[in-house]
C-alpha positions as CSV (number, residue, x, y, z in Angstrom):
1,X,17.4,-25.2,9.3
2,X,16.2,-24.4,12.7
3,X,12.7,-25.0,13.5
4,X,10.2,-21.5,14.1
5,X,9.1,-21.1,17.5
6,X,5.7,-21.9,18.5
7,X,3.2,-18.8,18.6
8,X,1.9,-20.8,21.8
9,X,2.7,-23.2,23.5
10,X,2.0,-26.5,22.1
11,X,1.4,-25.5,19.2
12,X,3.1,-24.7,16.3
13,X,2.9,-21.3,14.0
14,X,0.2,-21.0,10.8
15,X,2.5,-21.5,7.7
16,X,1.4,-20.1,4.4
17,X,0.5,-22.2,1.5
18,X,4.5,-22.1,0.6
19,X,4.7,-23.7,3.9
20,X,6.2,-19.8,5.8
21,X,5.2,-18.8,8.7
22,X,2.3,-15.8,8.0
23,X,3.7,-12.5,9.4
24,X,1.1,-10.2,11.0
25,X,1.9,-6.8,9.3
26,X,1.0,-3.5,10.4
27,X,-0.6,-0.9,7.9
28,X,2.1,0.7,5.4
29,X,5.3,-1.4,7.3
30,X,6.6,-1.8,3.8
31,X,6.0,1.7,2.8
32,X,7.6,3.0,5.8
33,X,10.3,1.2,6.1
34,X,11.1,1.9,2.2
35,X,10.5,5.1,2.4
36,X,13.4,5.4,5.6
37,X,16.1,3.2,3.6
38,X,15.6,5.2,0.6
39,X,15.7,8.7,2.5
40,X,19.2,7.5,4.4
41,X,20.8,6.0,0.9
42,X,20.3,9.0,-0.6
43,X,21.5,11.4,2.6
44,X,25.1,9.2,2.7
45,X,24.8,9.9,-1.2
46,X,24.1,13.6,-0.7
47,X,27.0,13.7,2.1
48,X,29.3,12.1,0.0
49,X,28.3,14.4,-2.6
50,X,29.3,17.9,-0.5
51,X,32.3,16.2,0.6
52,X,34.0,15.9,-2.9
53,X,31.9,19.4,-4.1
54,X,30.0,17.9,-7.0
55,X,27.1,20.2,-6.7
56,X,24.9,18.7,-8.9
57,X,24.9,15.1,-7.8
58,X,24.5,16.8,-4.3
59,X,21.1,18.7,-5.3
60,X,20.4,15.3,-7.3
61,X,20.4,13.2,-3.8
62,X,18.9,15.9,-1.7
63,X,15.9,15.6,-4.2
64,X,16.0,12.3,-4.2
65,X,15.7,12.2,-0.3
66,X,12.5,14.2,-0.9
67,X,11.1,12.2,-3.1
68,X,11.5,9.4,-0.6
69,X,9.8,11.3,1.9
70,X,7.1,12.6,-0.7
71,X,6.0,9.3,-1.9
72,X,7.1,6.2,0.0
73,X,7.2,7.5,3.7
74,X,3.5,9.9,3.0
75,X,2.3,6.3,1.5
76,X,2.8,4.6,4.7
77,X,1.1,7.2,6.6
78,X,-2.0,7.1,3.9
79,X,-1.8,3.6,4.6
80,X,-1.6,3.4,8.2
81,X,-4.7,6.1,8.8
82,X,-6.7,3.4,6.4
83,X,-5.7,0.4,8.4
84,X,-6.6,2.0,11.4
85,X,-9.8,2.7,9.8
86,X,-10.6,-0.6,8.6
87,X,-9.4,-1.9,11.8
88,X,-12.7,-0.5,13.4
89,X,-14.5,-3.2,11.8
90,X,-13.1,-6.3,13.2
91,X,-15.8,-6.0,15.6
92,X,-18.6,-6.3,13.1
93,X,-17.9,-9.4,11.2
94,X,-14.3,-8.7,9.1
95,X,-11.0,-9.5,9.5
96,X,-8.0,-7.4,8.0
97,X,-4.7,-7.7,6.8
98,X,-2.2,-5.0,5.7
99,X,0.4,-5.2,3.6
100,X,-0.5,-8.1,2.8
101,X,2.9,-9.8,0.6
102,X,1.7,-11.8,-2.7
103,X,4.1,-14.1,-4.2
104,X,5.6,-13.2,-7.9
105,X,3.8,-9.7,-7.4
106,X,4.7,-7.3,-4.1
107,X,1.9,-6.4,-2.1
108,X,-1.4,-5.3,-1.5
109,X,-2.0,-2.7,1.0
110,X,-4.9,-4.4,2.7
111,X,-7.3,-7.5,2.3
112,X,-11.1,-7.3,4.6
113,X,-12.4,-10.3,4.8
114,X,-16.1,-10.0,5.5
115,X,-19.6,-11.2,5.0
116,X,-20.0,-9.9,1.7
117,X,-16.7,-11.4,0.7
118,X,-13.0,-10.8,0.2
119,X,-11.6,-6.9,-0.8
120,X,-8.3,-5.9,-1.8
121,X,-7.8,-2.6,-0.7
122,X,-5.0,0.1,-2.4
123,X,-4.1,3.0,-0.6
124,X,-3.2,6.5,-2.1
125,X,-1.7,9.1,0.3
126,X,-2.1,11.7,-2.9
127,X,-3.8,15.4,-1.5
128,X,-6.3,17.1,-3.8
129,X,-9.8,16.1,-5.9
130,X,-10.0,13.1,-7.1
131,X,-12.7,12.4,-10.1
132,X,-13.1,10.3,-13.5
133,X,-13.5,11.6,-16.9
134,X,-14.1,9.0,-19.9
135,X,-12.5,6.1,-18.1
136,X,-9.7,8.1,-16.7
137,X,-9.1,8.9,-12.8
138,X,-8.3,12.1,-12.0
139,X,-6.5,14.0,-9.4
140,X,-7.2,18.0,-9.7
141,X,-8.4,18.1,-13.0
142,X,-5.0,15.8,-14.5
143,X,-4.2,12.7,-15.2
144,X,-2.5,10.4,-12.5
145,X,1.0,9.8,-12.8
146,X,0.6,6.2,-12.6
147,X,-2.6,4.1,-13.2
148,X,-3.7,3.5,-9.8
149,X,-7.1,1.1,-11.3
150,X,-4.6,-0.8,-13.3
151,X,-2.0,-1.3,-9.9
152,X,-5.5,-1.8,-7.2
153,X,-6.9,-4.7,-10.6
154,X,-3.1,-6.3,-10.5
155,X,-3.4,-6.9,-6.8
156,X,-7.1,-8.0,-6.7
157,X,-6.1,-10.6,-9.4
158,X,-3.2,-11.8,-7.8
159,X,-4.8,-12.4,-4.6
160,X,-8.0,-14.2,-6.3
161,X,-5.4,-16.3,-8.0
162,X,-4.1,-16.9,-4.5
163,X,-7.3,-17.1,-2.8
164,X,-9.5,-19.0,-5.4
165,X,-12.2,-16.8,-4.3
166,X,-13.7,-13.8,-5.9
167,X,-12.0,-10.6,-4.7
168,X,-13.7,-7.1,-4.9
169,X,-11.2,-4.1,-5.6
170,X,-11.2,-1.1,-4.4
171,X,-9.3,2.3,-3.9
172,X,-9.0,4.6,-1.0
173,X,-7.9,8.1,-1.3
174,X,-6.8,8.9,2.5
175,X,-5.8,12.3,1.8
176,X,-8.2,13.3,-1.2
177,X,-11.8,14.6,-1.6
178,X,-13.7,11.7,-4.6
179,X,-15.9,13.6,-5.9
180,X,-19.5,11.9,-6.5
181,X,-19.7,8.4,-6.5
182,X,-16.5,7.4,-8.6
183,X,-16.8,3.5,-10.1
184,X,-13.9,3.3,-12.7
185,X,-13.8,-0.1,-14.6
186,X,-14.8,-2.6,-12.1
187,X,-12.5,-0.5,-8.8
188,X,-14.7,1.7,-6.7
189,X,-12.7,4.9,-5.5
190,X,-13.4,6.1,-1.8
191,X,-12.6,8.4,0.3
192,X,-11.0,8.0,3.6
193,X,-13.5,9.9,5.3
């Protein structure tokens, strides 16, 4: 196994507690780069598709390369207008990571590390008003199609586990308007802006 270069010289690179070298991520690289490997799977797919005139599977793909473009590629642009965002505050006393991998879980969008403390940070690219109604986040007046408190609790515990430090959650709407002051068991939601 060859050995990792040195990140300078004479010394060697900062390994991870399961002894890997830590990989300085930029906001939504996994979400990006998802998003473009799902988009040209499903375009060869689609092409393949028109080539042997199977209509359906042909509209199938092409919806399927929207989807990609809907939800993974919009979720690394969500996630990259946060990170730059949160990048603002290096200056003031925090340090942040995005896209941040956890062992045995994925990853969390990004981690601020800061005076008051660790936050793990999930990032929804979703457009509309956001709001809660008896325990239950809202985006236009409906339910989410996935529970985004549950996913942005699964990451904060993951990386408390991790960290052995207490980790405050919370969830960032770069695209949405929260209306009032939304607190939804234990995860504050936020605006972008």
């Amino acid at each position: 196994m060859d050995e990792p270069t040195p990140s300078s010289p004479g010394k060697p690179p900062r390994r991870s507690p399961q002894n890997q070298p830590l990989e300085k991520r930029l906001a939504g690289q996994h979400a990006s780069s998802e998003g473009r490997k799902r988009a040209a799977l499903w375009t060869v797919a689609e092409m393949g598709a028109s080539a042997f005139g199977l209509k359906g599977v042909e509209r199938f793909a092409r919806d399927k390369v929207g989807e990609a473009k809907r939800t993974w590629i919009a979720g690394g642009r969500g996630e990259q207008k946060v990170g730059a965002a949160l990048e603002e505050l290096c200056g003031n006393g925090f340090y942040v990571f995005h896209d941040v991998k956890l062992p045995g879980f994925g990853n969390v969008d990004h981690v601020a590390l800061g005076p008051q403390g660790f936050f793990a940070i999930e990032t929804k690219s979703h457009r509309g008003k956001v709001s809660a109604h008896a325990r239950e986040l809202l985006l236009n007046g409906r339910a989410t199609e996935k529970d985004f408190v549950d996913q942005t609790w699964s990451g904060c515990y993951r990386l408390k586990e991790i960290l052995g430090s207490k980790v405050t959650p919370l969830l960032c709407f770069s695209e949405a308007f929260v209306e009032g002051r939304v607190f939804l068991q234990g995860v504050r939601v936020l605006p972008l802006n």
